[in-house]
Wavefront OBJ file of the C-alpha trace (Angstrom):
o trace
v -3.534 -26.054 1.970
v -2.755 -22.754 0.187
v -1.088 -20.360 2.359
v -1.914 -16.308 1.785
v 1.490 -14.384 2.593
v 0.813 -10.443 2.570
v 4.037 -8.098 2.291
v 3.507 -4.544 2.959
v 6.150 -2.198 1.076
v 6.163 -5.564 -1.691
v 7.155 -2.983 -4.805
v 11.356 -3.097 -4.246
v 14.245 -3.376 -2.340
v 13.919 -5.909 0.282
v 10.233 -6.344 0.275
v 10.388 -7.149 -3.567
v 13.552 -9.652 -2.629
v 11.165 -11.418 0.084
v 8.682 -11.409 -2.378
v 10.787 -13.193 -4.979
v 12.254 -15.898 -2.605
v 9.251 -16.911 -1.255
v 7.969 -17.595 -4.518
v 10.748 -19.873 -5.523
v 10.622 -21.865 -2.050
v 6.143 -22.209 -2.438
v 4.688 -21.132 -5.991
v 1.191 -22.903 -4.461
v 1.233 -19.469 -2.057
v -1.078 -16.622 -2.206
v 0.493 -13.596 -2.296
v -0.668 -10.525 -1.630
v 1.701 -6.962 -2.503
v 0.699 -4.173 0.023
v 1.896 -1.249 -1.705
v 0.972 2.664 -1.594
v 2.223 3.177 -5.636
v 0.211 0.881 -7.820
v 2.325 1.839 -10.419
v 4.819 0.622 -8.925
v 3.440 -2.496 -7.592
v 2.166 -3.486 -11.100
v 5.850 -3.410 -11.577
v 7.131 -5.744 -9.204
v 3.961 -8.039 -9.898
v 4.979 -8.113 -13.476
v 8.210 -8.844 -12.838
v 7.652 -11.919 -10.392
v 4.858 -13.338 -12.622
v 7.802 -13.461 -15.251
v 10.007 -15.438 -13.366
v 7.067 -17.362 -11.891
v 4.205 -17.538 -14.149
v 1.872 -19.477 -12.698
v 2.248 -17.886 -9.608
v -0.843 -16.250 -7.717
v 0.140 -12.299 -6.742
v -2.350 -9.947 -5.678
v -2.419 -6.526 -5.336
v -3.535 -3.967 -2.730
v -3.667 -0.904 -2.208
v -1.754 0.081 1.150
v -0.568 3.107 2.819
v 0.522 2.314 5.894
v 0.856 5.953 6.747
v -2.747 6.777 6.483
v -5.378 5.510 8.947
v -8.405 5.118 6.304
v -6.117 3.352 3.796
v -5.722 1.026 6.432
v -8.904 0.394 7.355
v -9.576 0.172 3.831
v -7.029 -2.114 2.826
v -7.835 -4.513 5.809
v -11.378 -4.189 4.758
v -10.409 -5.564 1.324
v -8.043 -8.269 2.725
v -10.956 -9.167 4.331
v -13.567 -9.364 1.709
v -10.763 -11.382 -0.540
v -9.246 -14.255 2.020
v -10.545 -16.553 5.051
v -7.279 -16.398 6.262
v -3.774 -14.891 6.272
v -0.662 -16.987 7.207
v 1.971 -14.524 7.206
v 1.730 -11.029 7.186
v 5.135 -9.255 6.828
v 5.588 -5.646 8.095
v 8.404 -4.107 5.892
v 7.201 -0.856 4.773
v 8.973 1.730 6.024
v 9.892 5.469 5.600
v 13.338 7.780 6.776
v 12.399 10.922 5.618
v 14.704 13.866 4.414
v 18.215 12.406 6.821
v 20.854 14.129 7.794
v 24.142 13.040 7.977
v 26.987 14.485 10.329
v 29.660 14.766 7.653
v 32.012 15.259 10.604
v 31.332 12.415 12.682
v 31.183 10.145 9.266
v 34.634 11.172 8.904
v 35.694 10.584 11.721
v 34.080 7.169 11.997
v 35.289 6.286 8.752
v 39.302 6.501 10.042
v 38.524 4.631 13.054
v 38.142 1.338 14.962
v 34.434 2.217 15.140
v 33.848 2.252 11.689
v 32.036 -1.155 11.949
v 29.656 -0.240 14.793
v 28.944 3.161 12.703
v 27.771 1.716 9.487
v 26.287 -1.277 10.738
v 24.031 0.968 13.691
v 24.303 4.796 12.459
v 24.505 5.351 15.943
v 25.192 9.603 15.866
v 25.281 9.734 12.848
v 21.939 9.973 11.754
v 18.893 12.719 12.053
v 16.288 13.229 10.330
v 13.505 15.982 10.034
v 10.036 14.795 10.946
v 6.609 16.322 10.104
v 2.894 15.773 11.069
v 0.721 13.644 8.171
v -3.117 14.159 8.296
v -4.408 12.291 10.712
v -2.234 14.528 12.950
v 0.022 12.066 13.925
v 4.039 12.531 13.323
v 4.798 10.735 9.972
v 7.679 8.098 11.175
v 5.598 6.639 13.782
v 2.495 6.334 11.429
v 4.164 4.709 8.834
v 6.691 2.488 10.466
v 4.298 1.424 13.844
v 0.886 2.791 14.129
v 0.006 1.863 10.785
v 1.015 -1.395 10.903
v -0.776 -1.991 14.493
v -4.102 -0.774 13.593
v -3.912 -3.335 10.483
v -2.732 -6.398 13.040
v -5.906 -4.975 15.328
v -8.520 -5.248 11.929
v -6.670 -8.673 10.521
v -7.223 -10.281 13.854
v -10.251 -12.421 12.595
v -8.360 -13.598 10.240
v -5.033 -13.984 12.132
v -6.344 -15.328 15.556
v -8.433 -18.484 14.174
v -8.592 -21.641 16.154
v -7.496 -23.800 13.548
v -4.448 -21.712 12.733
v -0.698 -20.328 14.132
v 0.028 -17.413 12.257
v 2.948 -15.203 12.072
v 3.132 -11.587 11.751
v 7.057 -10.857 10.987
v 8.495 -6.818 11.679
v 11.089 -5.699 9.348
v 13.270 -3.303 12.106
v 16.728 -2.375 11.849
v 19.984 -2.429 13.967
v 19.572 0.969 14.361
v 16.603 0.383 16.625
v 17.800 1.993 20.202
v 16.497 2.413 23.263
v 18.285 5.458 23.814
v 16.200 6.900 21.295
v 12.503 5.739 21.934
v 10.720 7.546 25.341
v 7.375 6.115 26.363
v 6.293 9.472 27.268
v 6.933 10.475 23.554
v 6.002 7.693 21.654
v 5.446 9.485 18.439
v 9.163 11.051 18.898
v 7.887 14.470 18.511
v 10.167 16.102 20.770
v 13.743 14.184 18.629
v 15.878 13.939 15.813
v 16.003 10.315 15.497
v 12.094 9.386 14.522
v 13.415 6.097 12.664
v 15.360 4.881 15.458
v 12.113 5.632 17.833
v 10.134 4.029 15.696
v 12.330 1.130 15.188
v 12.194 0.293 18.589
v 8.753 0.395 19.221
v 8.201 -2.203 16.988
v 10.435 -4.644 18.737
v 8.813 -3.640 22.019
v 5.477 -3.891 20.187
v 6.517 -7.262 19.061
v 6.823 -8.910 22.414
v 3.661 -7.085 23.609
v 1.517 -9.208 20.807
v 3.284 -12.440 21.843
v 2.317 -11.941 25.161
v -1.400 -10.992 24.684
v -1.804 -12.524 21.154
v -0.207 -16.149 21.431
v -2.420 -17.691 23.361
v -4.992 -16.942 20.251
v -2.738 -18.102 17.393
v -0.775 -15.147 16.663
v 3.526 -15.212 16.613
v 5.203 -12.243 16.674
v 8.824 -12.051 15.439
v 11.520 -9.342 14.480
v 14.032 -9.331 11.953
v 16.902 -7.292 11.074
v 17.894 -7.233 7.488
v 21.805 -5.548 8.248
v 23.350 -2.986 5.723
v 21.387 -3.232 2.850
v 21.391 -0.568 -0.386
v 18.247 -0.048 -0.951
v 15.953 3.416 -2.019
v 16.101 4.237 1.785
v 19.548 3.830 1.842
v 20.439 6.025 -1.220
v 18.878 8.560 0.554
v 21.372 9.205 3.089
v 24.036 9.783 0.946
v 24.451 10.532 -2.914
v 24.862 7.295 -4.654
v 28.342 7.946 -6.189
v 29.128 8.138 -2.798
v 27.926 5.048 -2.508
v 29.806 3.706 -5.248
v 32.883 4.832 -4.231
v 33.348 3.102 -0.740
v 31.416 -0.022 -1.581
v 34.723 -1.770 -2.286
v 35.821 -0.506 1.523
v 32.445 -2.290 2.878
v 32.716 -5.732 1.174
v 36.248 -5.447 2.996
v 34.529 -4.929 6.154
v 32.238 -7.790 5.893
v 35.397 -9.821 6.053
v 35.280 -8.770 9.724
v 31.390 -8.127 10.480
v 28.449 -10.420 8.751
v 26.030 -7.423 9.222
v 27.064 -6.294 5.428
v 24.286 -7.708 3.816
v 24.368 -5.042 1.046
v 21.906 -6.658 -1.382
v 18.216 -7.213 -0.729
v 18.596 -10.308 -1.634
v 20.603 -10.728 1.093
v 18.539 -8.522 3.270
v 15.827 -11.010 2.990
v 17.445 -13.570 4.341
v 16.082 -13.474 8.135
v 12.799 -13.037 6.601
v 12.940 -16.326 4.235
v 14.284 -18.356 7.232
v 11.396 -17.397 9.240
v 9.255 -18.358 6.731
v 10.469 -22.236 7.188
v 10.209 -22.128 10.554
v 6.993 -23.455 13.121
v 6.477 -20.086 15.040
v 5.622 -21.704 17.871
v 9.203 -22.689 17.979
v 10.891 -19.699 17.835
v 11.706 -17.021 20.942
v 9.941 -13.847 21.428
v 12.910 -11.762 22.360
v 14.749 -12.716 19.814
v 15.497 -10.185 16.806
v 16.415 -12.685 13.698
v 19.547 -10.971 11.821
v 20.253 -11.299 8.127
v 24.445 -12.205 7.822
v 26.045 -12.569 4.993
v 29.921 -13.505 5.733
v 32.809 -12.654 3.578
v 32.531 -15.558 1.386
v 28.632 -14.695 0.242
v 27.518 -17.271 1.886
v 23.805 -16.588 3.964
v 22.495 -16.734 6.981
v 20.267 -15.800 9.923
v 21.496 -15.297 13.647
v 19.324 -14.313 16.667
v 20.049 -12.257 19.243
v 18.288 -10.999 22.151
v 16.405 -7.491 22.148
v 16.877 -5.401 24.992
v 13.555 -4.349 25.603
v 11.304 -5.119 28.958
v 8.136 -6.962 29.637
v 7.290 -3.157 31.456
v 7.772 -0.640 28.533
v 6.239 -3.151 25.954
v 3.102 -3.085 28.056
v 3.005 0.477 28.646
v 3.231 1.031 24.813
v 0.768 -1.734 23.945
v -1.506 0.389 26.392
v -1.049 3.851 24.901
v -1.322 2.079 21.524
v -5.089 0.999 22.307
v -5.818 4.503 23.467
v -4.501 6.151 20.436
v -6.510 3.299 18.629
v -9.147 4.503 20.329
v -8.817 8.278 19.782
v -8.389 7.479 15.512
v -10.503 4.716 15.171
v -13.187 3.839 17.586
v -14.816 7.295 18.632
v -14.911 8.524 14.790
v -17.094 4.943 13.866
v -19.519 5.684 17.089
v -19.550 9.554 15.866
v -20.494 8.212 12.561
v -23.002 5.334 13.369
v -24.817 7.807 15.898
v -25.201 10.438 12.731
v -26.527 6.984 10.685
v -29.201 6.314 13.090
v -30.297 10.124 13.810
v -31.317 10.271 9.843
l 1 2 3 4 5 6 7 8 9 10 11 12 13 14 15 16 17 18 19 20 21 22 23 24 25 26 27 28 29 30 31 32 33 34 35 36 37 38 39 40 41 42 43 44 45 46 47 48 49 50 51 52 53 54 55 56 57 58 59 60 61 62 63 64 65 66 67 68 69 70 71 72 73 74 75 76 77 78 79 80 81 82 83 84 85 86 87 88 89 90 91 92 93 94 95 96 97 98 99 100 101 102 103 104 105 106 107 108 109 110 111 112 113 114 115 116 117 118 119 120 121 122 123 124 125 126 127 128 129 130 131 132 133 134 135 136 137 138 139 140 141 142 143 144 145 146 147 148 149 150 151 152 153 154 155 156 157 158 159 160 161 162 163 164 165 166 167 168 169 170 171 172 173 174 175 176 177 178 179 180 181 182 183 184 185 186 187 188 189 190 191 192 193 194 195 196 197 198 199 200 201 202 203 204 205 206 207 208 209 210 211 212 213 214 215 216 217 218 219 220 221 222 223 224 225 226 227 228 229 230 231 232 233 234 235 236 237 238 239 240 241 242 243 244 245 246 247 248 249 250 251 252 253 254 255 256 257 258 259 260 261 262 263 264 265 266 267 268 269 270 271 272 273 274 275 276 277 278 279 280 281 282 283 284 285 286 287 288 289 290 291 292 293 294 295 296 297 298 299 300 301 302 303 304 305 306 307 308 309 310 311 312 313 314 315 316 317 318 319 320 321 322 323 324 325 326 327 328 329 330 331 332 333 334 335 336 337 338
């Protein structure tokens, strides 16, 4: 039976890598490239159809960031397939970061140099802003987004017939340090990303526990060190250049080097072989790549609590609520008043 795989943030980096590899393990798949540039998009479509021509690859329209493209886009998934077997979250924004030159410096020189790289843990800020559905940008791109699509998809992920598997792409600089449940949107921080990053793996365990019992597996992956667009945003890319000799050395020492999206995707392919049932729910599925190139993903344990991933899922419903449900009963009561 065909399978329909739907990757959001599909048009590069490790999205586009995912995209790629999945091809070459199924070309019977349907898949589906969730993108907000179409441009773009037609890109990355033209480019997989070339090394796999007979390959079926949609497009969609998708910005995650935007409530009505959402509800849009899941409209149209919708309208197009019965069912979706994987849906991978991987789009993603880290808008306008700052790094502290100082403490990079510092880091750089030091026996924490592994831990700083591989986690950005104070090193990283960066400056959020509100988007228009008044909600702070990070959070509606990297989480909210991607629940209210999970919350329209669920007809066709929670089917009796079928497990499927809804797969975040988060990041080992997801911290619980920087994620408060009375400021889930991180408006009151510096570290949005990280927030955000967390709430998905908290997020993810919530779904498993309310969601598994209909057909729905909810995993977490992180794809390491990876130089994509988001990372070439932190620093200049000469930059870049000029210690990427130092961080092949360290993956000698530390696996969490990926570097390429190819890489990256690693965690993500794996899961893709796996029965979903099978797997464990507080589990975060790491890319590695060790110092001899050679692949592979490890798990490790989240520290996040069965409390705090309920109390999201919870305010997550009422900010559902607040975007989504009261503005359809607003406009069905103006439908039937005409």
């Amino acid at each position: 039976m065909e399978r329909v795989v739907v990757v959001t943030g599909a048009n590069s980096g490790i999205g586009l890598a995912l995209c790629e590899r999945l091809l070459c393990e199924d070309g019977q798949l349907r898949l589906c490239l969730a993108c907000r540039n179409m441009q773009r998009a037609e890109a990355a479509r033209s480019a997989l159809l070339t090394s796999h021509p007979d390959a079926r690859v949609d497009l969609l329209h998708l910005d995650v960031g935007s409530v009505q493209s959402v509800l849009a886009a899941a409209q149209e998934i919708k309208a197009r397939y019965r069912r979706v077997d994987f849906l991978y979250l991987n789009a993603g924004i880290m808008p306008n970061p700052h790094v502290d030159i100082r403490a990079f410096f510092k880091g750089l020189f030091s026996r924490n140099v592994i831990n700083m790289f591989s986690t950005a843990e104070g090193l990283l800020t960066q400056q959020d802003r509100l988007n228009a559905d008044g909600l702070q940008e990070v959070f509606a791109t990297n989480l909210f987004g991607h629940f209210i699509l999970i919350r329209e998809l669920e007809p066709l992920l929670c089917q009796a017939d079928l497990t499927s598997h809804v797969v975040w792409t988060s990041s080992s600089n997801a911290r619980r340090s920087a994620f408060s449940i009375q400021d889930i949107q991180h408006r009151n921080g510096v570290e949005p990303y990280s927030s955000s990053k967390y709430a998905s793996d908290l997020l993810s365990l919530a779904l498993n526990r309310h969601k598994n019992s209909q057909g729905l597996v909810s995993s977490v992956i992180c794809p390491g060190l990876v130089m994509t667009n988001l990372t070439y945003g932190i620093l200049p890319s000469f930059f870049w250049t000029l210690i990427m000799p130092i961080m092949y050395l360290i993956r000698i020492f530390t696996n969490t080097f990926t570097l390429t999206p190819h890489n990256g995707a690693e965690a993500l392919h794996w899961l893709f072989l796996q029965k979903p049932e099978s797997l464990d729910a507080r589990a975060k599925y790491h890319s590695q790549t060790s110092g001899l190139g050679r692949n592979y993903t490890q798990p490790r344990q989240m520290d996040v609590d069965s409390e705090t991933c309920e109390a999201l899922f919870s305010k997550l419903l009422d900010l559902e609520k607040v975007q989504i449900v009261s503005p359809r009963v607003m406009n069905y009561r103006r439908l039937v008043s005409v």
